[in-house]
C-alpha positions in Angstrom: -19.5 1.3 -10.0 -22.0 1.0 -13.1 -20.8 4.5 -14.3 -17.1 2.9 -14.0 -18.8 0.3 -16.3 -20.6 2.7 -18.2 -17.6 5.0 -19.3 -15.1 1.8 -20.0 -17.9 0.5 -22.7 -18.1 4.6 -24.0 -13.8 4.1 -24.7 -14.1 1.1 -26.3 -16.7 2.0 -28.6 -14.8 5.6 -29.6 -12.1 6.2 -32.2 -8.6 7.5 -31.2 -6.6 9.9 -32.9 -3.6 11.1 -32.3 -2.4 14.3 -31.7 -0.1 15.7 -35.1 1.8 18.6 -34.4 4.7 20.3 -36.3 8.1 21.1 -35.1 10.5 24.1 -35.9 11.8 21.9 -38.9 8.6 21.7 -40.5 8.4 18.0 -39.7 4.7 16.6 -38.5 5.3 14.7 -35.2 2.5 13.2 -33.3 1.7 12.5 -29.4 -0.5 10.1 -28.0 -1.3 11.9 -24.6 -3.9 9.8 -23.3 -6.7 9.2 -20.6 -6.9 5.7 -19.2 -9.3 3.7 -17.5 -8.5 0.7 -15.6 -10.7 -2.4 -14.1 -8.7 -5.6 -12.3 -8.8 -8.0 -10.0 -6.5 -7.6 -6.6 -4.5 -10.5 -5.6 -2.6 -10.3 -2.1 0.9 -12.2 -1.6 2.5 -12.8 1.0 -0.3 -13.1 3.2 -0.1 -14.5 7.0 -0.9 -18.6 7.5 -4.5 -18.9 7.7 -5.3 -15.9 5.5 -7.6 -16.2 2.6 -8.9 -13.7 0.0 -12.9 -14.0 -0.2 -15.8 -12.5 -2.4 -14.4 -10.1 -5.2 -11.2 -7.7 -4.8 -11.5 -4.9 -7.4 -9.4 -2.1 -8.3 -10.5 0.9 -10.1 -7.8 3.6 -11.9 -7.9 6.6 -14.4 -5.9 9.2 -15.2 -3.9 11.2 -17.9 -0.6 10.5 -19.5 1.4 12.5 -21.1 3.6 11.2 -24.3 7.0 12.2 -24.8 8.2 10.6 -28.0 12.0 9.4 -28.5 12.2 9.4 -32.0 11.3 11.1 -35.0 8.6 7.9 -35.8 7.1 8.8 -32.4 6.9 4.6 -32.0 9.1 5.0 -28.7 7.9 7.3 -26.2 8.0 7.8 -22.2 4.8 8.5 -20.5 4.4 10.5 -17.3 1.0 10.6 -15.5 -0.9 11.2 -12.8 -4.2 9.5 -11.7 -6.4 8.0 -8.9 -7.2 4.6 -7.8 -9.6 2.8 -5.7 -8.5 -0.9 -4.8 -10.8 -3.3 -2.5 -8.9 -6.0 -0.5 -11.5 -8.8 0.5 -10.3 -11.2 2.5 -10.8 -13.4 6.2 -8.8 -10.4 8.1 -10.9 -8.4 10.4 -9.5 -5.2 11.9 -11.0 -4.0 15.3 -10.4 -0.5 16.7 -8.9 -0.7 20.5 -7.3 2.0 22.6 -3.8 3.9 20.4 -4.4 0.6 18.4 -5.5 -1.6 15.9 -6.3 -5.8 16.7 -6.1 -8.1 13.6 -7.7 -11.7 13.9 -8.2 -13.9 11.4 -12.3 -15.2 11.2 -13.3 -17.5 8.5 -17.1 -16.9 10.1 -17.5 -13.4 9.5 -20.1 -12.1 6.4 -17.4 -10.0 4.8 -14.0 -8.2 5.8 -12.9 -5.3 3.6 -9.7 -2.8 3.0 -10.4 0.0 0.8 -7.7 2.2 -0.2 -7.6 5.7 -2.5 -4.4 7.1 -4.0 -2.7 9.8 -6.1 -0.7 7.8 -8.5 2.3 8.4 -11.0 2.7 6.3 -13.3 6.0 6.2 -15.7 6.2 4.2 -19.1 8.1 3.3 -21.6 6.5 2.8 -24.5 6.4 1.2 -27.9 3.5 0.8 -30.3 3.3 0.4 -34.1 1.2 3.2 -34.5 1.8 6.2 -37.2 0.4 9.9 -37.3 -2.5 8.2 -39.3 -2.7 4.9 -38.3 -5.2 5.0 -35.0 -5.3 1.2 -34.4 -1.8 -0.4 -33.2 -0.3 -3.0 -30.9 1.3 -1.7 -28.2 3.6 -2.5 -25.5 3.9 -0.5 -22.3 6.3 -1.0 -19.6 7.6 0.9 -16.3 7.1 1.8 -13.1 4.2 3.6 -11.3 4.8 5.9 -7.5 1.5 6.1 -5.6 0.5 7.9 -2.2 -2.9 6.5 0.1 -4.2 9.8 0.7 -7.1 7.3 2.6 -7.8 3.8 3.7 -10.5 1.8 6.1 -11.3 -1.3 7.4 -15.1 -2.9 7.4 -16.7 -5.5 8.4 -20.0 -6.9 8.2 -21.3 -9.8 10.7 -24.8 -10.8 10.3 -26.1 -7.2 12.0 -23.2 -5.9 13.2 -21.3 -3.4 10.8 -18.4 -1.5 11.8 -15.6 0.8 9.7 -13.0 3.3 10.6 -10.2 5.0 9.1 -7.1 2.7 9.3 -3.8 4.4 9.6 -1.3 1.0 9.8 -0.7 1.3 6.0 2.3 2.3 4.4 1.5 5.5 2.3 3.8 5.2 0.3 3.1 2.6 -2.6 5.4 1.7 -6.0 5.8 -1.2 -7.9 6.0 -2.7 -11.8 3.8 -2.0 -14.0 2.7 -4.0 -18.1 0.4 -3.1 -20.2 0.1 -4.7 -24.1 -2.7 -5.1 -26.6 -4.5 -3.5 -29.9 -6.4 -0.6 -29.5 -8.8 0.4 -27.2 -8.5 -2.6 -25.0 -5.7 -3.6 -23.7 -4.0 -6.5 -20.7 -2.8 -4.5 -17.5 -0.7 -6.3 -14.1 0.9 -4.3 -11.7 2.8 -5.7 -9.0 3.5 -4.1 -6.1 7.6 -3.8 -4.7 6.5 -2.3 -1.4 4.0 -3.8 1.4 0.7 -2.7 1.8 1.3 -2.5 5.7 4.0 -0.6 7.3 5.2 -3.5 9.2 3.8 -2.3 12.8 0.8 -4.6 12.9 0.3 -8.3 13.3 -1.9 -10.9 13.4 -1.2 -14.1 15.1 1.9 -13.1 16.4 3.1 -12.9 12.7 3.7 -9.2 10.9 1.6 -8.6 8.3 2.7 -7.4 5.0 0.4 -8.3 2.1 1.9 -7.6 -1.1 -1.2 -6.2 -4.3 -0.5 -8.5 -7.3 -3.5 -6.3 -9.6 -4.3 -7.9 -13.5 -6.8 -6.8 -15.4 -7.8 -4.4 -18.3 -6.6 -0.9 -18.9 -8.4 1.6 -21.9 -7.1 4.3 -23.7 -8.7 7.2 -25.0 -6.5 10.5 -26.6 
C-alpha cells in the first residue's frame, strides 16, 4: 500500500506532455496515451437487511490507455485500456467454508470480515479536454464504460485469535459498469458504478440472495 501512495504523490508532482506526431498531410496531431492511477473508497448497494460496511473499503487501479482522437483539435478522443484492480469489501458478512459450499451469516461481533477481489479491466472513454499539442495543463471530462474479469477473490475473517481465508468462487466474474472521471491536470474526481452484481446470485444469507452492487469514488491520476 505505501508504494501505491508513494507512486500517486510521484504523478502528481511530474509534468505531462503530450505526444505530437505528424500525419501524411503534414499536419501535427497529438495523443494523450496515458497511464493511470486510481485510489477510492468502495461503497456496497443493495446489500441484504442487517448488513453494514465497517472499517475502510479501498480500491486500488492502474493501467494504460490508449487515445484515439476524433478530430483534427485532438480535444475529442475515445480511450481503450487495459488495467488491474484490487478492491476490499469490508463489511459485517462472514463467509465460512462447508462441504461443495459456502455459509454466509451476518455478525456484528466479529474483529473484521473482508472480500478482496483482483481483475483485468477494460476500460472505454469518451473524452473531452481543453488541452492543445502545447498546452499540458487542461480540464477534462471523461466518460464511458469499463468491462472487467475477477481472475481471483477470498473471503477473511479475523475473530479475536481465530483467522480464516479461502478462495471464494460465488462471485460473478464477469464485472461492467459506468464509469466519470473530471478535473485539471494531474488530479482528477473518479466514480464508477457498477451495472452488474458482485455475486452470481447462487448464495444467500438469511434466507435473502445476496447481490451487493460496488458504488467506487475517489481519485484517478494521469501520467503520459
Amino acid at each position: 500500500m505505501r508504494y501505491i501512495l508513494l507512486f500517486a504523490i510521484l504523478l502528481s508532482l511530474t509534468k505531462t506532455n503530450a505526444q505530437i506526431v505528424e500525419d501524411n498531410y503534414g499536419k501535427q496531431r497529438y495523443f494523450e496515451d496515458q497511464f493511470y492511477l486510481g485510489l477510492s473508497y468502495n461503497f456496497l448497494l443493495n446489500v441484504p437487511d442487517g448488513s453494514n460496511q465497517r472499517n475502510l473499503s479501498y480500491g486500488l487501479q492502474g493501467g494504460v490507455i490508449k487515445d484515439i482522437p476524433l478530430n483534427s483539435s485532438g480535444r475529442n478522443a475515445i480511450g481503450v485500456g487495459v488495467g488491474l484492480a484490487l478492491n476490499s469489501y469490508y463489511s459485517n458478512l462472514v463467509a465460512e467454508e462447508a462441504p461443495n459450499t459456502i455459509v454466509y451469516t451476518l455478525d456484528d461481533d466479529i474483529d473484521r470480515s473482508k472480500l478482496e477481489t483482483h481483475l483485468v479491466e477494460f476500460p472505454l472513454e469518451f473524452r473531452w479536454r481543453n488541452s492543445t499539442e502545447h498546452d499540458y495543463k487542461f480540464w477534462r471530462i471523461y466518460t464511458g464504460v469499463k468491462a472487467a474479469y475477477i481472475i481471483g477473490a477470498r473471503s477473511k475473517f479475523v475473530d479475536g485469535d481465530i483467522k480464516e481465508g479461502f478462495y471464494n468462487t460465488d462471485l460473478e466474474r464477469f464485472q461492467y459498469g459506468l464509469t466519470l472521471s473530471f478535473g485539471y491536470n494531474t488530479f482528477n474526481f473518479h466514480a464508477y458504478y457498477a451495472l452488474s452484481d458482485l455475486f452470481n446470485g447462487q448464495a444467500t444469507v438469511s434466507g435473502e440472495v445476496l447481490r451487493y452492487t460496488p458504488l467506487r469514488v475517489g481519485l484517478i491520476f494521469y501520467i503520459l
